[in-house]
C-alpha positions in Angstrom: 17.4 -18.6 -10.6 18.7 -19.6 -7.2 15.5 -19.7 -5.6 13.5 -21.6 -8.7 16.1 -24.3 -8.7 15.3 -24.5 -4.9 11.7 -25.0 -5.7 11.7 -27.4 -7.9 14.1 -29.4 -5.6 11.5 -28.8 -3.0 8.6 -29.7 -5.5 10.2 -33.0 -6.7 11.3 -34.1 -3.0 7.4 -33.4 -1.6 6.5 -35.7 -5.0 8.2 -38.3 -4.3 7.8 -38.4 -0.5 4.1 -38.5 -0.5 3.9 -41.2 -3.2 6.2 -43.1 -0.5 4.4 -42.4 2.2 0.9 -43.3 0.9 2.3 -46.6 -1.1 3.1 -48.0 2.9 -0.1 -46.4 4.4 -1.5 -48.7 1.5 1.0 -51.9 2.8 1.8 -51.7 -1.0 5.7 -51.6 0.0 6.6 -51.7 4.1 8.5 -49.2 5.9 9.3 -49.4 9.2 7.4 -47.2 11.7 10.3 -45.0 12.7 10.9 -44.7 9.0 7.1 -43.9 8.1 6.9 -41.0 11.0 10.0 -39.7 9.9 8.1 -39.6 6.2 5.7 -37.5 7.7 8.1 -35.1 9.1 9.8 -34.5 6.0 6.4 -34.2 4.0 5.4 -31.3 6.7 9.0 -29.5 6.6 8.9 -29.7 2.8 4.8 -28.0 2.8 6.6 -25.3 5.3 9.6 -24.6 3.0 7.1 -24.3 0.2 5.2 -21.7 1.8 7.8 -19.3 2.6 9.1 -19.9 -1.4 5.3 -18.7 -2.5 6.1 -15.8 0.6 9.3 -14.6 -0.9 8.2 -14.8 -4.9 4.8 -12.6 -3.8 2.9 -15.8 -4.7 0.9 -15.7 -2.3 -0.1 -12.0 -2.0 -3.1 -10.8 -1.8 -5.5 -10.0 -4.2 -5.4 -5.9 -4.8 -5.8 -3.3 -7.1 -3.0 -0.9 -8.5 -3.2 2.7 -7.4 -0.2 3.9 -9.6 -1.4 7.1 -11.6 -2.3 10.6 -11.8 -4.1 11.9 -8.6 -5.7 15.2 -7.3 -5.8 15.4 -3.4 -7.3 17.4 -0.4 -6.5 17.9 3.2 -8.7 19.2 5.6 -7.9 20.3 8.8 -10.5 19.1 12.0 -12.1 21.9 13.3 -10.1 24.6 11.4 -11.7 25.7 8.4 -8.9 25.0 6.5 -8.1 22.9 3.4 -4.9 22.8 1.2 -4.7 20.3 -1.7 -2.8 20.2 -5.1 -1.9 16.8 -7.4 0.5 13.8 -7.0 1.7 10.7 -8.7 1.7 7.4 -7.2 4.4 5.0 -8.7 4.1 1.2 -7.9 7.7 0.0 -7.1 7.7 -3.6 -5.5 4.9 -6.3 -5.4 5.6 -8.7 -2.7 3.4 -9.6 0.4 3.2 -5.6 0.8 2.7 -4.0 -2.8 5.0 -0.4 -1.8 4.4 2.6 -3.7 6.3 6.0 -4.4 4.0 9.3 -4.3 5.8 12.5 -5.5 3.3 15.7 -5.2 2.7 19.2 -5.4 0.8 21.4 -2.6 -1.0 23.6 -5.3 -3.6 25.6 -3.2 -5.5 26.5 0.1 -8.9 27.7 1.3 -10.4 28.9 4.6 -14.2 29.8 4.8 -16.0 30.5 7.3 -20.1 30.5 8.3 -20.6 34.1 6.7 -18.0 33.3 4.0 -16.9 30.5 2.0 -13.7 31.9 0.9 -11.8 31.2 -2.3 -9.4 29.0 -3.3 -5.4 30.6 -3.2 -3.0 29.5 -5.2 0.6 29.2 -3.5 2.5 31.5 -5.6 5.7 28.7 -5.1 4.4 25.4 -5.1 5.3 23.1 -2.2 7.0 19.7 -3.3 6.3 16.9 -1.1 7.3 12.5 -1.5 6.9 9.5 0.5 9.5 8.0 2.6 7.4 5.2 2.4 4.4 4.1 1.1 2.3 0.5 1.3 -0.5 -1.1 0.9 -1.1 -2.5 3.9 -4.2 -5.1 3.0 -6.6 -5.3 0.6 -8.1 -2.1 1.0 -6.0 -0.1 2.8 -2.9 2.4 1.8 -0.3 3.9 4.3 2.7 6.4 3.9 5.1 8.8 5.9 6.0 11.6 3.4 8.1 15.3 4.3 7.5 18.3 2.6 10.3 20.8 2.0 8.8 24.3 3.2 10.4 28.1 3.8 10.2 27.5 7.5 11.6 24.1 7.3 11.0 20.5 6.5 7.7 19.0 7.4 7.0 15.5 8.5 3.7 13.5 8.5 1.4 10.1 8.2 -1.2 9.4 6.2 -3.9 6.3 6.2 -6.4 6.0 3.7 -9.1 3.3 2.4 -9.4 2.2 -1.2 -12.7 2.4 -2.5 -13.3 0.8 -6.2 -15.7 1.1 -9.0 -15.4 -1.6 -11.4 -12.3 -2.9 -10.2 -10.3 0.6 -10.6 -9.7 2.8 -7.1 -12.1 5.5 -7.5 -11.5 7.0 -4.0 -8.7 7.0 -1.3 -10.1 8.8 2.0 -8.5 8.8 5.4 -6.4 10.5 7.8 -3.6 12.6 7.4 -1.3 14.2 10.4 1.5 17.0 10.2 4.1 16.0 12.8 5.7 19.0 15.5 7.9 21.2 15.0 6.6 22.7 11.9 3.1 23.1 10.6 1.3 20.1 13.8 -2.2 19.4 11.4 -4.0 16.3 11.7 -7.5 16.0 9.7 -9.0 14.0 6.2 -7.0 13.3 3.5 -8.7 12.5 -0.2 -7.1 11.4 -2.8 -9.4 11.5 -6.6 -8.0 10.2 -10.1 -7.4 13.3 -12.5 -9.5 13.6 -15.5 -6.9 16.0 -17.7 -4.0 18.7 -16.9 -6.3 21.4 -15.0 -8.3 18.9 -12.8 -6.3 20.0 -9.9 -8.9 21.2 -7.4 -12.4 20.3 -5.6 -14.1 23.9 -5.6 -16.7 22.2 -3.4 -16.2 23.1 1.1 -15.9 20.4 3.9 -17.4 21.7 7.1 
């Protein structure tokens, strides 16, 4: 309520200031030139003040689409032969400058293959629980989060950076980088993220080599 009051004071002040201003660049009613730069002054500091109100509301944001839903997501490590992957839910929370996002998940499954064998798919018979510390979209297209994971050898740290790709206006794909932070578990590799289609859409059966 504070801030709108503010606004309008600003809103009406700029009004009237700039119908001054151009009624004595006009010589319909003289100002003295002191008076007439110090029009201008106020004119600019009142288009500043402006500016950050539109900042602070999330006016002026950017244009993005909502990731909030149900997603399935992979990892796969560089050079490893190792994927794990499982489901999570992303959870807008603020829309500001930086849209910021919660993302609670589940670490359902792994799979190693090799050249002579593709392996299978293992489910983790106790499935890890992982969140965000924080997440944001960063620009248009772009998502970023630092998330632990609560594991029997201890509590794993780690980044993630992805890139929004949309069909139709909705985010079809996320795809970027993920990395495991020392002491426990150091990974770094791609990181997918896919919208689920039901309950038991919780895995890509398909390799990345």
């Amino acid at each position: 309520m504070l801030f709108t009051a503010i606004a309008w004071v600003v809103i009406v002040a700029f009004a009237l200031t700039f119908v001054v201003t151009i009624l004595a660049l006009c010589k319909v009613i003289k100002i003295r030139q002191g008076y007439l730069r110090l029009l201008f002054t106020k004119m600019i500091l009142e288009v500043i003040a402006g500016g950050f109100y539109l900042f602070y509301t999330g006016l002026g944001t950017f244009p993005t689409a909502d990731i909030s839903g149900e997603w399935k997501y992979r990892c796969t490590q560089h050079g490893q032969n190792y994927q794990h992957g499982g489901v999570c839910t992303i959870t807008k929370e603020g829309a500001g400058f930086v849209p910021s996002y919660r993302i609670t998940g589940q670490r359902l499954w792994t799979h190693r293959w090799t050249d002579a064998d593709a392996g299978k798919i293992v489910d983790y018979p106790s499935p890890l629980t992982w969140t965000s510390e924080w997440a944001a979209q960063t620009d248009q297209d772009s998502v970023k989060f630092i998330y632990t994971i609560s594991t029997p050898t201890g509590t794993v740290r780690g980044f993630a950076d992805g890139k929004l790709h949309a069909e139709g206006g909705k985010v079809s794909l996320i795809f970027g980088s993920f990395y495991q932070l020392p002491p426990f578990e150091p990974l770094f590799g791609a990181i997918e993220f896919r919208p689920r289609t039901g309950d038991n859409d919780v895995a890509w059966k398909d390799s990345v080599n």
